[in-house]
PDB file of N, CA, C and O in Angstrom:
ATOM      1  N   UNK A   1       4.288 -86.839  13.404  1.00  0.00           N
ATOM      2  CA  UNK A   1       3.701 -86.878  12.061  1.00  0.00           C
ATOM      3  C   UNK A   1       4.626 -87.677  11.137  1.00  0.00           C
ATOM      4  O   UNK A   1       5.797 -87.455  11.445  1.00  0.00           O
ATOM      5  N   UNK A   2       4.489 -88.667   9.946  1.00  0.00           N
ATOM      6  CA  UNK A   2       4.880 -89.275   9.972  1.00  0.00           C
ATOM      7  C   UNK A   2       5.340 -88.572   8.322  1.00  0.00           C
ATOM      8  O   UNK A   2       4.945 -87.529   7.801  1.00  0.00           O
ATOM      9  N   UNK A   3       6.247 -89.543   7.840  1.00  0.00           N
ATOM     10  CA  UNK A   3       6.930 -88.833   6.602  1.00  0.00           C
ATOM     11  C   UNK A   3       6.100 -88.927   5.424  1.00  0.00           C
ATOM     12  O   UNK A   3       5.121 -89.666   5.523  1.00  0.00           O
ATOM     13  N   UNK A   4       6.269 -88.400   4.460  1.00  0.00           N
ATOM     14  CA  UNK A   4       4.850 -88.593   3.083  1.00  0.00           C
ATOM     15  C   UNK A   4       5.942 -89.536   1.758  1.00  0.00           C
ATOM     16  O   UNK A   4       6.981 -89.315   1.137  1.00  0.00           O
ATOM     17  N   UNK A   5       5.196 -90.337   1.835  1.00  0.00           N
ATOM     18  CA  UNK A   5       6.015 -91.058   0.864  1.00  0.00           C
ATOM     19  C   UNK A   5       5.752 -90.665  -0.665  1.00  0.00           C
ATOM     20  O   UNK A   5       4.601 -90.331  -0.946  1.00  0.00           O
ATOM     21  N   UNK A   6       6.383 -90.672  -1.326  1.00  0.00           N
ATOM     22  CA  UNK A   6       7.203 -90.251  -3.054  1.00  0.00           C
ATOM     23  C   UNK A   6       5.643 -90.003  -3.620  1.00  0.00           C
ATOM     24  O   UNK A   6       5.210 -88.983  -4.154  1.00  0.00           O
ATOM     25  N   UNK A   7       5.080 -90.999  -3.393  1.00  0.00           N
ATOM     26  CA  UNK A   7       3.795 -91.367  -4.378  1.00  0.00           C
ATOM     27  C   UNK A   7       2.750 -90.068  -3.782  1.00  0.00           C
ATOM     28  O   UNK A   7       2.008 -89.477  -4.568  1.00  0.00           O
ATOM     29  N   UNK A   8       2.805 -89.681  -2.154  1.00  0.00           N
ATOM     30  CA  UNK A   8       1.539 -89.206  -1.332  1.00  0.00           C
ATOM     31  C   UNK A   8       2.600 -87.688  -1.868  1.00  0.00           C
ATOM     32  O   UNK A   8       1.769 -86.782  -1.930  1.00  0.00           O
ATOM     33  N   UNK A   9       3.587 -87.268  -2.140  1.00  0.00           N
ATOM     34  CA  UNK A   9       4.274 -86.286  -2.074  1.00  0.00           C
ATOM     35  C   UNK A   9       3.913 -85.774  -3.576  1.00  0.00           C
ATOM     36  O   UNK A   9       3.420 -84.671  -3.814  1.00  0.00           O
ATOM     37  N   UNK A  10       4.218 -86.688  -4.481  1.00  0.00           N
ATOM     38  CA  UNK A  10       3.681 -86.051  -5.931  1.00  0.00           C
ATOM     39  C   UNK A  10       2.042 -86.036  -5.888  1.00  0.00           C
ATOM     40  O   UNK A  10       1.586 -84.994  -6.357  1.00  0.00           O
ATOM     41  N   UNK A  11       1.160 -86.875  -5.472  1.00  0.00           N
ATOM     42  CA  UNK A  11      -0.208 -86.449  -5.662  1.00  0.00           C
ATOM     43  C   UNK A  11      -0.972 -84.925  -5.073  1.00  0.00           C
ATOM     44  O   UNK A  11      -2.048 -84.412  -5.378  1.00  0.00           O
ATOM     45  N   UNK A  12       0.569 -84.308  -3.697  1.00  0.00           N
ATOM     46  CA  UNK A  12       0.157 -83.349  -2.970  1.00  0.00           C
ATOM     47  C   UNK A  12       0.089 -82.246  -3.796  1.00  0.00           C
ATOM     48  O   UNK A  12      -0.860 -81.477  -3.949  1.00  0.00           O
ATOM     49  N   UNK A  13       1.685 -82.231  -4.559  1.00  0.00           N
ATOM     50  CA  UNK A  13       1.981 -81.389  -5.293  1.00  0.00           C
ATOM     51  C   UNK A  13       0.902 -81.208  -6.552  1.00  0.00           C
ATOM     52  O   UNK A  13       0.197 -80.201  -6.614  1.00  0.00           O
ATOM     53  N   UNK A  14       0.846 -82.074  -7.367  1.00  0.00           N
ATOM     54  CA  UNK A  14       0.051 -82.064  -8.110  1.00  0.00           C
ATOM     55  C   UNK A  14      -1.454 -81.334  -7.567  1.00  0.00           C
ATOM     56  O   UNK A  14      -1.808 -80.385  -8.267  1.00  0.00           O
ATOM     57  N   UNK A  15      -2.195 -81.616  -6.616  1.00  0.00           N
ATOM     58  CA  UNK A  15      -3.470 -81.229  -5.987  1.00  0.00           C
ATOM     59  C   UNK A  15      -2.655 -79.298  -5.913  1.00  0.00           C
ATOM     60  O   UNK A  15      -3.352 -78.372  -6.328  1.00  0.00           O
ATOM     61  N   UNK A  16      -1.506 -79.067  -5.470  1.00  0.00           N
ATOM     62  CA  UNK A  16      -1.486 -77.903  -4.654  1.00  0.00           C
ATOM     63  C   UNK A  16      -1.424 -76.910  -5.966  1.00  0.00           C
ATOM     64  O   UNK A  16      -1.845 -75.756  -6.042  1.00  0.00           O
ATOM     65  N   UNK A  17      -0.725 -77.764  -7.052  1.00  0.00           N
ATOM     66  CA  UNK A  17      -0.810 -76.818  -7.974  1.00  0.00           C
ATOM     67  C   UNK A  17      -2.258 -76.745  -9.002  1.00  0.00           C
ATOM     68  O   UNK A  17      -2.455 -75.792  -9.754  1.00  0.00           O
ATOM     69  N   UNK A  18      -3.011 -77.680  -8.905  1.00  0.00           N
ATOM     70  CA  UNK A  18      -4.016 -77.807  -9.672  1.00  0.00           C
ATOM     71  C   UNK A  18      -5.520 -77.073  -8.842  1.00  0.00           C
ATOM     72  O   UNK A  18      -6.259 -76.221  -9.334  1.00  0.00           O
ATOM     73  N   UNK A  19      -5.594 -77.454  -8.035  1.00  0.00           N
ATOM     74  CA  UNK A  19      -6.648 -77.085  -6.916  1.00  0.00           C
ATOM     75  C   UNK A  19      -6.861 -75.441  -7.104  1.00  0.00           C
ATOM     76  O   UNK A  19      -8.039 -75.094  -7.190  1.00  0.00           O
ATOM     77  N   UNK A  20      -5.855 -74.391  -7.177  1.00  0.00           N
ATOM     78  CA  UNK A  20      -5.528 -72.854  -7.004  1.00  0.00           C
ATOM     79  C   UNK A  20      -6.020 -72.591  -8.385  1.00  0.00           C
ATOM     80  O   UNK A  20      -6.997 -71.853  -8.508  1.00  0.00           O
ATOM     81  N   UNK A  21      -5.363 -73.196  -9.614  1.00  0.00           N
ATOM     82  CA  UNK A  21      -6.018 -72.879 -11.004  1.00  0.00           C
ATOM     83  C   UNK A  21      -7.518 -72.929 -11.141  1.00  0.00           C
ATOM     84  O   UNK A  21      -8.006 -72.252 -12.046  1.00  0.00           O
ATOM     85  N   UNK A  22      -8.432 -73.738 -10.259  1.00  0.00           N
ATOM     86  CA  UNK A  22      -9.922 -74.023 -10.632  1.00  0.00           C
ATOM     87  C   UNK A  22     -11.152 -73.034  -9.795  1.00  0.00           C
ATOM     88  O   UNK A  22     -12.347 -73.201 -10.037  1.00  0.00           O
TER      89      UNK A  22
END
């Protein structure tokens, strides 16, 4: 599996924390 780069790593975060609030 391959590594998540800066950009794919903040959009995850962002989704993981936003996604649970809705």
């Amino acid at each position: 599996m391959e590594p998540f780069s800066p950009e794919q790593v903040e959009f995850f975060n962002k989704a993981a924390v936003t996604l649970p609030a809705v």
